[in-house]
N, C-alpha and C positions, 0 to 999 in steps of 0.2 A: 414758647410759641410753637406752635404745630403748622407742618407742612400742608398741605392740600395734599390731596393722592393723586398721583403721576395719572395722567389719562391714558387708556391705555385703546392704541388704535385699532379700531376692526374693520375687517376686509369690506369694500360698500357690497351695500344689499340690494336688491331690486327693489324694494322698496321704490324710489324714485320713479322708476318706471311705471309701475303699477298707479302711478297718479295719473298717468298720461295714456295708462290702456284701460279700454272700454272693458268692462267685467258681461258686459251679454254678451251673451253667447261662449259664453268662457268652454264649455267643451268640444266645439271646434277649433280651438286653438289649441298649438304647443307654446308651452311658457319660452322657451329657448327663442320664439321669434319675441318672444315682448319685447327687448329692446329697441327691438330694429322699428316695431309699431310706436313706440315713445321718440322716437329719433325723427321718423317719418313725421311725428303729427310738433314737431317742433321746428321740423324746417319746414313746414304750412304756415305754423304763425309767423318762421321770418320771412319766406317768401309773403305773404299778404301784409305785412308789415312794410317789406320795402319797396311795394308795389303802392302800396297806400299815399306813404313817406314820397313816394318819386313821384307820383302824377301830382301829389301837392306840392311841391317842390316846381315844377315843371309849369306851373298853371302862373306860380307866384312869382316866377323869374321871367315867364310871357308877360306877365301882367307889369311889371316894373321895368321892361326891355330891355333885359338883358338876360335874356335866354341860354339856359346849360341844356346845349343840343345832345350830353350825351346822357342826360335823364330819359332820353325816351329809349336808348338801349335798355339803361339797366328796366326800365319798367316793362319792357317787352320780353326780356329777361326772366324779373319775378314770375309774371304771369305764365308763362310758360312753364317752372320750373314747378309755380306753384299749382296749376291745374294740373299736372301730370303725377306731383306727389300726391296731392289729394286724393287721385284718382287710386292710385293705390291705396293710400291707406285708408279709403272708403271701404275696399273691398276686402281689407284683413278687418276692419271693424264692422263686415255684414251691414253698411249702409250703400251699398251701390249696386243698381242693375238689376237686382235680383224681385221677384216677383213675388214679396212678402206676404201681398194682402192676399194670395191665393193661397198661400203654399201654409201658412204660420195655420190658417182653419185644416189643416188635413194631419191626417195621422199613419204611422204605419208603412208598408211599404206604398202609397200612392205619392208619401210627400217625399219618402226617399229618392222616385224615382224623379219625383218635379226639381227638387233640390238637387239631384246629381246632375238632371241635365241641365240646368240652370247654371249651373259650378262648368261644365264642359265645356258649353260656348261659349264664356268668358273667358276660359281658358284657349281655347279657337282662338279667338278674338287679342287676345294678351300674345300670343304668338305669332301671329301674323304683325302684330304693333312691335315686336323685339326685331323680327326676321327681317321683315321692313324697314325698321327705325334703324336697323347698323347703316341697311345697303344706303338709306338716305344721308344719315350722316356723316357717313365718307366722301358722299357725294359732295355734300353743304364743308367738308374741309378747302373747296376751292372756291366756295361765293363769299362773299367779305361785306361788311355790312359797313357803310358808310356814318363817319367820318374816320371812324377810327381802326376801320379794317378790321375789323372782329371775326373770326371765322362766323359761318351759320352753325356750324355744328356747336357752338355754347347754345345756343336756343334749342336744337333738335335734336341734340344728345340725352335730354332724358326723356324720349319717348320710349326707346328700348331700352332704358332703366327700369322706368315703367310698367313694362312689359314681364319683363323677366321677373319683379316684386308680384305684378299679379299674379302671373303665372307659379308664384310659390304659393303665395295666398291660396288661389283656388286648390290647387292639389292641398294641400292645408287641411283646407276646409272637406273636399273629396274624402279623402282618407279618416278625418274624425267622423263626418256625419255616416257614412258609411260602418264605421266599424260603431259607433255609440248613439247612433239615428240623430237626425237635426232637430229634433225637439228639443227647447230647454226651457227652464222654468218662467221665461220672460214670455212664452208661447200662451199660458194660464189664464194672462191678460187680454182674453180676447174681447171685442168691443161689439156689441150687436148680433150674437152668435155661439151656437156650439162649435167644437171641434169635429169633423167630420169623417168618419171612419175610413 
């Protein structure tokens, strides 16, 4: 009778991650963030997951009287954590903010320059939300959320998490579309229109 062959283990591959990162716009990205974009768009689904999970929870324990008063933390919680991740990983995945249906018609250096400034003041914006989001959250270390004394800074602590993610994102994106232009082949697809020189 013959053995099977011993399996033999290999180092994981990115692979996995690459299910969970968007492939448009693939040349302003660096592959080195894709994990961290497959991470972001996984704590989206459990933050909306437990934000879902807790307001049904919370509706269904009102409804039968006997209310779990601290489902409305954690669901104040999700949402928070979850609109803030998202809002990053919008902007590594080029779905946030940005002013597509002008820019995606133009070519050359006209879209370079709308695309760069577009990537800047988000970038503005992403710094002012980290720089801010510490000074508040130190703050929020001495307000305490009722019943269970919960600091505020678990809710307003990932504002300048936030911040600092898009703030990598956009220089990201800065640095590629600048050195290799923001066009990519998903641009081809345009709807009602030539591209505009």
């Amino acid at each position: 009778m013959s053995t099977p062959p011993a399996r033999v283990s290999t180092p994981p591959d990115f692979a996995v991650y690459r299910t969970r990162v968007i492939q448009r716009h693939r040349h302003l990205k660096w592959k080195a963030l894709d994990p961290l974009e497959a991470t972001l768009m996984v704590l989206c689904g459990v933050c909306i997951s437990g934000f879902t999970l807790g307001v049904g929870l919370d509706v269904l324990t009102r409804t039968i009287g006997h209310p779990w008063l601290w489902l409305q933390q954690a669901t104040t919680a999700f949402f928070a954590w979850g609109a803030f991740i998202g809002m990053a990983a919008a902007t590594r995945r080029n779905d946030h903010i940005y002013l597509s249906e002008i820019t995606k018609r133009l070519r050359g250096p006209r879209r370079t320059t709308i695309e760069t400034f577009n990537r800047l003041v988000v970038l503005v914006v992403a710094g002012f939300m980290a720089w801010f989001g510490v000074k508040n959250a130190l703050l929020d270390l001495g307000s305490f959320r009722m019943p269970w004394l919960i600091p505020l800074t678990v809710y307003t602590g990932i504002v300048p998490i936030a911040g600092v993610l898009i703030m990598l994102f956009s220089v990201e994106q800065i640095v590629n579309g600048m050195r290799a232009g923001y066009e990519g082949p998903e641009d081809s697809e345009l709807q009602g229109g030539e591209p505009v020189e």
